[in-house]
C-alpha positions in Angstrom: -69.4 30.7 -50.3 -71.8 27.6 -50.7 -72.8 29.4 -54.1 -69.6 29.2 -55.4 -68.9 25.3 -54.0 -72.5 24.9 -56.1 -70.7 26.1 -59.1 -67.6 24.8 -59.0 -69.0 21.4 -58.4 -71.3 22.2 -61.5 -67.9 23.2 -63.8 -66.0 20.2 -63.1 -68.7 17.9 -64.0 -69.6 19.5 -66.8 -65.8 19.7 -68.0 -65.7 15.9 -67.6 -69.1 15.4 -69.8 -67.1 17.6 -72.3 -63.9 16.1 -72.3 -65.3 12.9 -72.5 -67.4 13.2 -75.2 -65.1 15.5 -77.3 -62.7 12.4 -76.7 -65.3 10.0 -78.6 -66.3 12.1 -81.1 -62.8 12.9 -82.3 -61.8 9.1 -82.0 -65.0 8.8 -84.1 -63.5 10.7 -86.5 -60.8 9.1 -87.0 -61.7 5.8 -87.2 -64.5 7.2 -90.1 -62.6 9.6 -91.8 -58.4 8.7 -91.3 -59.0 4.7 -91.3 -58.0 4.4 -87.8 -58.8 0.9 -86.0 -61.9 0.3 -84.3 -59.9 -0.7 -81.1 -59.1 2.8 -80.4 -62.8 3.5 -80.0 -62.9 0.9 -76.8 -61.3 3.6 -74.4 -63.3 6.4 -75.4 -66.5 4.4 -75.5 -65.4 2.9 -71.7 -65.3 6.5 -70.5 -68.8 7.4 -71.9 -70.4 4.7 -70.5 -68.7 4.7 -67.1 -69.8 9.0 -67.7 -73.4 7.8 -68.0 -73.7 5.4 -65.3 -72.0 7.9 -62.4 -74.7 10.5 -63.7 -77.8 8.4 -63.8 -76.8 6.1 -60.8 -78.7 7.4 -57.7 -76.6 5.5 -54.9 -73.5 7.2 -54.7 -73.9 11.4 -54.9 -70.1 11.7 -55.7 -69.9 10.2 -58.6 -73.4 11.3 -59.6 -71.7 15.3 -59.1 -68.0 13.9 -60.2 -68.5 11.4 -62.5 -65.3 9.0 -63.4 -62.9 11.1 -61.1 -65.4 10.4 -57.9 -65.0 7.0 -58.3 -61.3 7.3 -57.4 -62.4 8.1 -53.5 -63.7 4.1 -53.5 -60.5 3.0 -55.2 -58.4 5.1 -52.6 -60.8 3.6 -49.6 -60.3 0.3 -50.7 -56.9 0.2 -50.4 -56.5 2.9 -47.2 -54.9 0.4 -45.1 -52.2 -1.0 -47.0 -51.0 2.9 -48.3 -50.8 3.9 -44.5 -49.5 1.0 -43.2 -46.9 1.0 -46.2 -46.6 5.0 -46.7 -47.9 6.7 -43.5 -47.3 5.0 -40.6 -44.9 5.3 -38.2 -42.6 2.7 -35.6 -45.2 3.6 -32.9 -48.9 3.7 -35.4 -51.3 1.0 -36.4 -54.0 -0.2 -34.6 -54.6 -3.0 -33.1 -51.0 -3.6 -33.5 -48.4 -1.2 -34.6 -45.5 -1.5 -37.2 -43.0 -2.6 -34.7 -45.0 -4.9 -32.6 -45.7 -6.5 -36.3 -42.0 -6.2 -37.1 -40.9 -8.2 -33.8 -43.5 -11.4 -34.7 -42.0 -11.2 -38.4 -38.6 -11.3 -37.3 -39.0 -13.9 -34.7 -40.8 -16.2 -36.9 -38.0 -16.2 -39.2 -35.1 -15.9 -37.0 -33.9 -12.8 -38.1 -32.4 -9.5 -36.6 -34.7 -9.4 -33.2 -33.0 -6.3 -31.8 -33.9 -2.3 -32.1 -31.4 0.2 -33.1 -30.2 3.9 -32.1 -32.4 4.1 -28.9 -35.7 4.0 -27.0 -38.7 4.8 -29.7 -41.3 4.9 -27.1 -42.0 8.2 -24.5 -41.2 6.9 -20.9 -42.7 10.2 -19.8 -46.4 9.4 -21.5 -49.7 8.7 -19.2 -50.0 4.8 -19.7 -46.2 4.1 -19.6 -45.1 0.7 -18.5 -42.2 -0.6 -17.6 -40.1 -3.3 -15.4 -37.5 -2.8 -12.9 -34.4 -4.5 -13.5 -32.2 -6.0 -11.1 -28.6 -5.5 -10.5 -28.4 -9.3 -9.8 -30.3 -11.2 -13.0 -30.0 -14.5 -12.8 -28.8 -17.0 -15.3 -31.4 -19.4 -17.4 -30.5 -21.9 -19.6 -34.3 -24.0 -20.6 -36.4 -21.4 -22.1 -39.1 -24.4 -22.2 -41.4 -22.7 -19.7 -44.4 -24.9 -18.7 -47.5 -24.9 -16.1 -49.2 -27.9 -15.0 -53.1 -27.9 -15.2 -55.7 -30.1 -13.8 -56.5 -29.9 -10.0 -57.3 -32.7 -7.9 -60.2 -33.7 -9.7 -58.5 -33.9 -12.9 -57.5 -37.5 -13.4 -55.2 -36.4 -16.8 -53.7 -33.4 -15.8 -51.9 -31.6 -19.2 -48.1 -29.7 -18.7 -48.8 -27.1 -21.0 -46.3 -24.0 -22.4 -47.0 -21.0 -20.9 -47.6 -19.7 -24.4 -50.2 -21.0 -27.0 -52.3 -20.6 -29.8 -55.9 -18.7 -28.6 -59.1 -20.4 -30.2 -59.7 -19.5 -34.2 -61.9 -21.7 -35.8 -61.7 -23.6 -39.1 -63.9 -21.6 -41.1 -62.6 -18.3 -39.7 -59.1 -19.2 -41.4 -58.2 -21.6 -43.9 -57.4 -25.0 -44.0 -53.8 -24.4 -44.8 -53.5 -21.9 -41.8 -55.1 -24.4 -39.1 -52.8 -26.9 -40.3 -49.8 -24.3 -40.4 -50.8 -23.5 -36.4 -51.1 -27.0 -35.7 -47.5 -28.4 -37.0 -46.0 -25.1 -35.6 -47.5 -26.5 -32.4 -46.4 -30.0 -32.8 -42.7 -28.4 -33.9 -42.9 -25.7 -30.5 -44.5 -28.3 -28.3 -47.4 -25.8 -27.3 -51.1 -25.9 -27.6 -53.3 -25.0 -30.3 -57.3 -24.0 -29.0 -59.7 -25.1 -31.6 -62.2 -22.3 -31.4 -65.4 -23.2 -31.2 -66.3 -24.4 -34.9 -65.6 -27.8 -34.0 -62.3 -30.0 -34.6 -61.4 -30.2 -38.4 -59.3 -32.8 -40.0 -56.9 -29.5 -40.1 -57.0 -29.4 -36.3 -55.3 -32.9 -36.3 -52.2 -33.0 -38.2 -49.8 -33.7 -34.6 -49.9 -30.8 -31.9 -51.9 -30.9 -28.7 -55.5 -29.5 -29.4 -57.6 -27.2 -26.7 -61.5 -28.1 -27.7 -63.5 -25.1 -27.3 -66.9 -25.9 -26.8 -69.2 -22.4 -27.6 -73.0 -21.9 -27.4 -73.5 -24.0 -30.8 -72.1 -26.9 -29.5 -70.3 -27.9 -32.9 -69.0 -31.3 -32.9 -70.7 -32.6 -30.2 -74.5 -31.3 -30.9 -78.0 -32.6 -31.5 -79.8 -31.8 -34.8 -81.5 -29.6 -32.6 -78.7 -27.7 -31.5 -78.6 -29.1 -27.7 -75.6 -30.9 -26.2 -74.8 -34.0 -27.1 -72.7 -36.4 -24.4 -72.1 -38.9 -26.5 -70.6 -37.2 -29.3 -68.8 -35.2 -27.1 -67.0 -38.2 -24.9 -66.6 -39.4 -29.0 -64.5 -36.6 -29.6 -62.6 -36.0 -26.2 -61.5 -39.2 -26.4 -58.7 -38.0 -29.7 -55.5 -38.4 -28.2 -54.6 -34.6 -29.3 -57.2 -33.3 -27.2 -55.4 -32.3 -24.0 -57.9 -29.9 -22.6 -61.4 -28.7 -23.2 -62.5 -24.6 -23.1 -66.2 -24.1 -22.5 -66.8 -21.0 -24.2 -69.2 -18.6 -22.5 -68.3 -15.1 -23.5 -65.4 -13.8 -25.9 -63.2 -10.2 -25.6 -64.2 -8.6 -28.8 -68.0 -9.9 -29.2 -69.0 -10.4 -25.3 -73.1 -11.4 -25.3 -73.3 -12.0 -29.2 -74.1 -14.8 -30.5 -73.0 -16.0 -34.4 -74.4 -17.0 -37.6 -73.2 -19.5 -40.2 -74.5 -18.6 -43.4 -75.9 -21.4 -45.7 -73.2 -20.7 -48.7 -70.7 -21.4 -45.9 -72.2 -23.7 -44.8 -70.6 -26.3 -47.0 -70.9 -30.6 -46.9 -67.5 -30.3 -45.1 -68.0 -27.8 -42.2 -71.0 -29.1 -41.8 -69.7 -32.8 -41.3 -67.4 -31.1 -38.9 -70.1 -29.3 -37.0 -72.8 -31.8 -37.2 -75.6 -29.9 -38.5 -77.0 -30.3 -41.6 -75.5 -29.0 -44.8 -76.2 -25.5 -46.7 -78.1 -24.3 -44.0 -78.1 -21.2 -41.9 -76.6 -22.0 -38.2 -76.9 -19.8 -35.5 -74.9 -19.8 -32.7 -76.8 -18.6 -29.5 -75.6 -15.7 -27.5 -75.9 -18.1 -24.5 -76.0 -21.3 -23.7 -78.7 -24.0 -23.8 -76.8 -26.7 -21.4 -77.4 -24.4 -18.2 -78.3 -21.1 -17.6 -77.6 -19.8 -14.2 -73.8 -20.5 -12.0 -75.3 -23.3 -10.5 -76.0 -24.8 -13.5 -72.2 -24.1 -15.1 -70.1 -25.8 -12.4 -72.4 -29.0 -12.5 -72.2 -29.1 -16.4 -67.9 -28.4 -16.0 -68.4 -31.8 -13.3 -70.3 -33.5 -16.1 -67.9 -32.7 -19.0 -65.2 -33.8 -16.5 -66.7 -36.9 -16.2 -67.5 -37.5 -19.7 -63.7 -37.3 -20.7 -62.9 -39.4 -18.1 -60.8 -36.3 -16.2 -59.0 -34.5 -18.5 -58.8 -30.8 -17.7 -62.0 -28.9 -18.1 -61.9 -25.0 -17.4 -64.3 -22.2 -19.2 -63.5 -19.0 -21.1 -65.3 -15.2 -20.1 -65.1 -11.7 -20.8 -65.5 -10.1 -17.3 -68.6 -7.7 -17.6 -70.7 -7.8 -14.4 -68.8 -8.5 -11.6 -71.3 -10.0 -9.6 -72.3 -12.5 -11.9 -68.5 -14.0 -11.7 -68.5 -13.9 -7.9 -71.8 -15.7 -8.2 -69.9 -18.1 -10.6 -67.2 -18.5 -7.6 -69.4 -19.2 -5.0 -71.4 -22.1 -6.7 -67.9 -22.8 -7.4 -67.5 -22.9 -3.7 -70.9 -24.1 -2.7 -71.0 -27.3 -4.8 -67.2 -27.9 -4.3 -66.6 -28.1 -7.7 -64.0 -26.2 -9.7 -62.5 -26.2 -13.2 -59.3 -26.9 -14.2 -58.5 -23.3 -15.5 -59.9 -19.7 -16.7 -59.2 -18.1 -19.8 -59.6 -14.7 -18.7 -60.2 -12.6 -22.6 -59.7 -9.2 -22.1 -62.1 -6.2 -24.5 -58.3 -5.7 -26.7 -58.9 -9.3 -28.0 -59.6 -9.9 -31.7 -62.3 -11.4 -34.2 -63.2 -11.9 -37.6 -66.2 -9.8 -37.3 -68.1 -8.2 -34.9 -70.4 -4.8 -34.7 -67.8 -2.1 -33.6 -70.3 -1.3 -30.3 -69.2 -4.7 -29.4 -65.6 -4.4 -30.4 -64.9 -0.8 -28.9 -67.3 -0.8 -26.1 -67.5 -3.8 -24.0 -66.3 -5.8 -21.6 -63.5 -5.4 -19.5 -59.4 -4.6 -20.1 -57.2 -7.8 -20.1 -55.4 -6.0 -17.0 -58.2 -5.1 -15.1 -60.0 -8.4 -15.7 -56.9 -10.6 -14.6 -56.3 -8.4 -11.8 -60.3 -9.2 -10.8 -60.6 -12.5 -11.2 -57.1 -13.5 -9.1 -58.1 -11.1 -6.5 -61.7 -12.9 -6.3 -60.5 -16.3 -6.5 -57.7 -15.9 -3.4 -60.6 -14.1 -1.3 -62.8 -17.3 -1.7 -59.6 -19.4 -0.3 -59.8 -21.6 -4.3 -57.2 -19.9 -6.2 -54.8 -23.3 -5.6 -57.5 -25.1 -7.3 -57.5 -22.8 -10.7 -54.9 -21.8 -13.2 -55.5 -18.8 -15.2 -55.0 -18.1 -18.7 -54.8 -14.8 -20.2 -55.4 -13.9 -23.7 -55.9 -10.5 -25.4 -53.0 -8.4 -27.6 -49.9 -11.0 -26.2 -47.5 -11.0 -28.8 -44.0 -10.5 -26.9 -42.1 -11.5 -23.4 -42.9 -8.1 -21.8 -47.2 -9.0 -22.6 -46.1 -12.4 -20.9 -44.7 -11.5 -18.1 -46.9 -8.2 -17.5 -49.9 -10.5 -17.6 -48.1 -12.7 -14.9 -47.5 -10.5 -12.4 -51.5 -9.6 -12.2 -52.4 -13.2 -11.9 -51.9 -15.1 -15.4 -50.2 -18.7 -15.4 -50.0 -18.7 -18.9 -51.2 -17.3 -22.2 -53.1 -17.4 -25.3 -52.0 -15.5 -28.6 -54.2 -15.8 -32.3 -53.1 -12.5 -34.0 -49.1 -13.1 -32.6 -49.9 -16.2 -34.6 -51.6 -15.1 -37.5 -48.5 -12.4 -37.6 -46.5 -15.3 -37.9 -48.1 -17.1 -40.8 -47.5 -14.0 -42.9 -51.1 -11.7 -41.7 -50.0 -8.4 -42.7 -52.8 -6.4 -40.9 -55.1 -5.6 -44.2 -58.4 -5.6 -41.7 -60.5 -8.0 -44.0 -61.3 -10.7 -41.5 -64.8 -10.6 -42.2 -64.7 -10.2 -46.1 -63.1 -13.6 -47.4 -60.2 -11.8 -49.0 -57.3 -12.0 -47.0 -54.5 -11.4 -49.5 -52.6 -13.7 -47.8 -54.8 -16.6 -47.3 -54.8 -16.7 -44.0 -58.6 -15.5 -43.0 -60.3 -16.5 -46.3 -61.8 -19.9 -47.8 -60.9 -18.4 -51.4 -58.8 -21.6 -52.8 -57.3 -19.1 -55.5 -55.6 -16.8 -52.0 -54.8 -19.9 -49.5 -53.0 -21.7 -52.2 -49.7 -19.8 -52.0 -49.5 -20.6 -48.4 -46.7 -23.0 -47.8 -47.4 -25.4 -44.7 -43.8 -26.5 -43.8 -42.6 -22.8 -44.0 -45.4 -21.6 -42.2 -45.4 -24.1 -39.6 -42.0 -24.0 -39.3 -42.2 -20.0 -39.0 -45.2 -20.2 -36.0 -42.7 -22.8 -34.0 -39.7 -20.1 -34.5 -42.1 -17.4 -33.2 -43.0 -19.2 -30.2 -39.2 -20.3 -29.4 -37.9 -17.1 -29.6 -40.4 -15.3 -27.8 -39.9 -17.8 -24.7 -36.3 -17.5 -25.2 -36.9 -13.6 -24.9 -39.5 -13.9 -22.3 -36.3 -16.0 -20.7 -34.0 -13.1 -20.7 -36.3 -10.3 -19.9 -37.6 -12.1 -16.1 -33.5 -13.2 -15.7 -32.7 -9.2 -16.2 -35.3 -8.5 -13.3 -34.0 -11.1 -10.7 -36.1 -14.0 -12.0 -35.5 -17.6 -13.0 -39.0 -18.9 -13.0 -42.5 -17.0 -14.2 -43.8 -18.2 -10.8 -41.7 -16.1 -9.1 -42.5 -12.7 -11.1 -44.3 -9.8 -8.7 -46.6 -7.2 -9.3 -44.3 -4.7 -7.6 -42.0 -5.3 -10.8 -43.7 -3.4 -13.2 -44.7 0.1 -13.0 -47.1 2.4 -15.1 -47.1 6.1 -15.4 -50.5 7.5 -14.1 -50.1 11.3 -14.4 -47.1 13.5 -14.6 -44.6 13.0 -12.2 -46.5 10.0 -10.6 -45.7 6.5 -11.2 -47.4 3.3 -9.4 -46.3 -0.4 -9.1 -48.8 -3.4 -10.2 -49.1 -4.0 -6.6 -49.5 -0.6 -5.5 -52.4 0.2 -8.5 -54.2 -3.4 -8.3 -53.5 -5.1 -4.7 -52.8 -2.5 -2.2 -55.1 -3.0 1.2 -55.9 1.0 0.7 -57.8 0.5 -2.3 
């Protein structure tokens, strides 16, 4: 059998030698002997060389064995995601997202059809099922303008903020037509837009509220040396737009890894924007230089409070080791000092890059993690003192309200956004050729992007998702997200079994 694969694979590239050079030599002849142009040799004479390269190239074995024809598996892989997301995939396929949770964000963002035809396309009877119970009373709501107050009693400028906003991407990480796109969507929706942690761009200001993620890098308020900088930072806390600041200390999809900023990149603008100095390499530390133990954390939140004279401070983590979050609590509790809010990132949240151990292996579920850190904050008696954000795959009312009943007051959303400027899922974050010029600084793909519509299509998304967010809590007996239970939602964990939130995350048995 692997004699005659040996010798099949040895015909078909010698029948592509042969057919290629029989095609030459013929076009040869005609051009010498029937007066043919010399144009028609450029095909021919393309063939032979692309022949000779495949066969005497010693990086790729399929097109050294199938030369020409092998190089059609690179063309196909190449463009793999767009012919199964446009050929092959089904309502229910794609991943992260699939072709109808895409579909709903589309539709919403331009106000089109928002509602499903012929029947259910999901299986109630799957492990992992989810659903809400209904009630045979829903109640009647009218301001689909759902907000959440945050800043405790330290916080001297407390921020009412929707309970739905834009999640941290950086400029950098998307273009400056898409930051300023997200940012005049949130002026339009009256939401939030989180900065990421590349610093605040000119793009960043253009009219909606701004969230300042602060990461390990410290861009926009470092030394040259990388270290915090207080004064840059009460410099930049003091923009009117900046209604709350994120101290970044570990992220869903990249938990415990650091970034680098290559020198190309690294251009005279983003590095104004970060302060560091220009076509340079920057690193951004997989922790932090500012503190390094919990101690340390909650007396740096008290000094950033101070330094922006009290507007809300909270900090962003990927739950990994438990411990080291109740240890986090307990200084919290010791030094009787607490942030303003938790963005709780779940493993399911996205990036532009990151090694796939990283992406598929750590850190902990959005669910679990919420669950965790509500749990651990009511034990220690602070819970009153925190609101908690939830971010990770939140792209419609039922990943709201889900998220609310294990603990969330509100949430983040960067791919529901991104789905909104137009992303159609072509997975190439990391490559700088987003074909819609959304994750790319290529001028030649961000230039089609239209701010007004775009803006005007991220404010749509976010209206009609709180208007359906508004509906789907009335339809369970609901007029306020304060008021939604755990006991409301059910999953399905084995045939014929079925368990509430409360009864799978905050029963005393457990």
């Amino acid at each position: 059998m692997l004699h005659q694969k040996f010798l099949n694979r040895f015909v078909i590239r010698q029948i592509i030698w042969t057919v290629v050079i029989l095609y030459l030599a013929v076009t040869i002849g005609l051009v010498i002997f029937k007066g043919h142009n010399l144009l028609t040799l450029i095909l021919p004479l393309i063939l032979f060389f692309l022949a000779y390269t495949d066969a005497f190239q010693t990086k790729h074995t399929i097109r050294k064995n199938y030369p020409i024809i092998g190089r059609l598996r690179y063309i196909l892989e190449s463009v793999r995601p767009e012919l199964r997301q446009y050929f092959f995939e089904g309502e229910l396929d794609g991943k992260p997202f699939n072709r109808r949770e895409r579909s709903i964000v589309y539709q919403r963002a331009k106000n089109e059809k928002q509602t499903v035809s012929f029947g259910m396309q999901d299986d109630p009877n799957r492990i992992g099922y989810e659903w809400a119970s209904h009630s045979v009373y829903p109640k009647h709501i009218s301001d689909f303008n759902f907000r959440t107050t945050i800043g405790n009693s330290s916080c001297k400028q407390p921020y009412s903020a929707s309970i739905y906003n834009i999640s941290a991407m950086s400029y950098g990480a998307l273009s400056k037509k898409a930051i300023t796109a997200l940012n005049k969507g949130a002026q339009l929706g009256s939401f939030a837009h989180n900065t990421g942690e590349g610093g605040i761009s000119d793009y960043h200001r253009s009219g909606g509220d701004l969230i300042w993620q602060i990461g390990t890098g410290y861009f926009g308020c470092r030394t040259k040396d990388g270290n915090f900088d207080g004064e840059l930072f009460k410099e930049k806390t003091a923009y009117p737009e900046v209604k709350m600041i994120e101290l970044k200390l570990s992220q869903g999809a990249k938990p415990g890894h650091g970034g680098l900023l290559p020198a190309e990149k690294n251009t005279i603008e983003v590095s104004k924007i970060r302060n560091v100095e220009p076509f340079t390499t920057v690193h951004s530390p997989s922790s932090h230089s500012a503190f390094s133990d919990a101690n340390g954390l909650v007396h740096f939140i008290q000094k950033l409070r101070d330094l922006s004279e009290g507007k809300p401070i909270g900090f962003k983590i990927c739950i990994g080791r438990k411990d080291e979050f109740i240890d986090i609590v307990e200084a919290m509790k010791t030094n009787n000092i607490y942030p303003d809010f938790i963005t709780v990132d779940g493993a399911e949240g996205g990036t532009g890059a990151a090694p796939m151990e990283f992406i598929d292996y750590m850190g902990m579920a959005l669910s679990d993690a919420l669950v965790f850190v509500n749990k651990t904050l009511k034990e220690y008696g602070i819970r009153e003192n925190i609101k908690i954000i939830a971010a990770g795959k939140v792209i419609s009312a039922f990943d709201l309200a889900k998220n609310m009943a294990s603990g969330a007051d509100a949430c983040y959303s960067a791919r529901g956004m991104m789905f909104a400027l137009g992303c159609i899922q072509a997975l190439q974050c990391d490559s700088g050729h987003c074909p819609v010029g959304i994750a790319t600084q290529d001028p030649l793909l961000y230039k089609g992007m239209d701010i007004t519509d775009k803006s005007v299509r991220v404010a749509t998304f976010h209206k009609n998702t709180m208007k359906a967010f508004g509906e789907f809590i009335s339809a369970c007996g609901f007029e306020k997200p304060t008021e939604i239970k755990p006991e409301t939602f059910h999953k399905r964990i084995e045939h014929g079994k079925n368990l509430t939130f409360a009864e799978m995350y905050f029963s005393d048995k457990k």
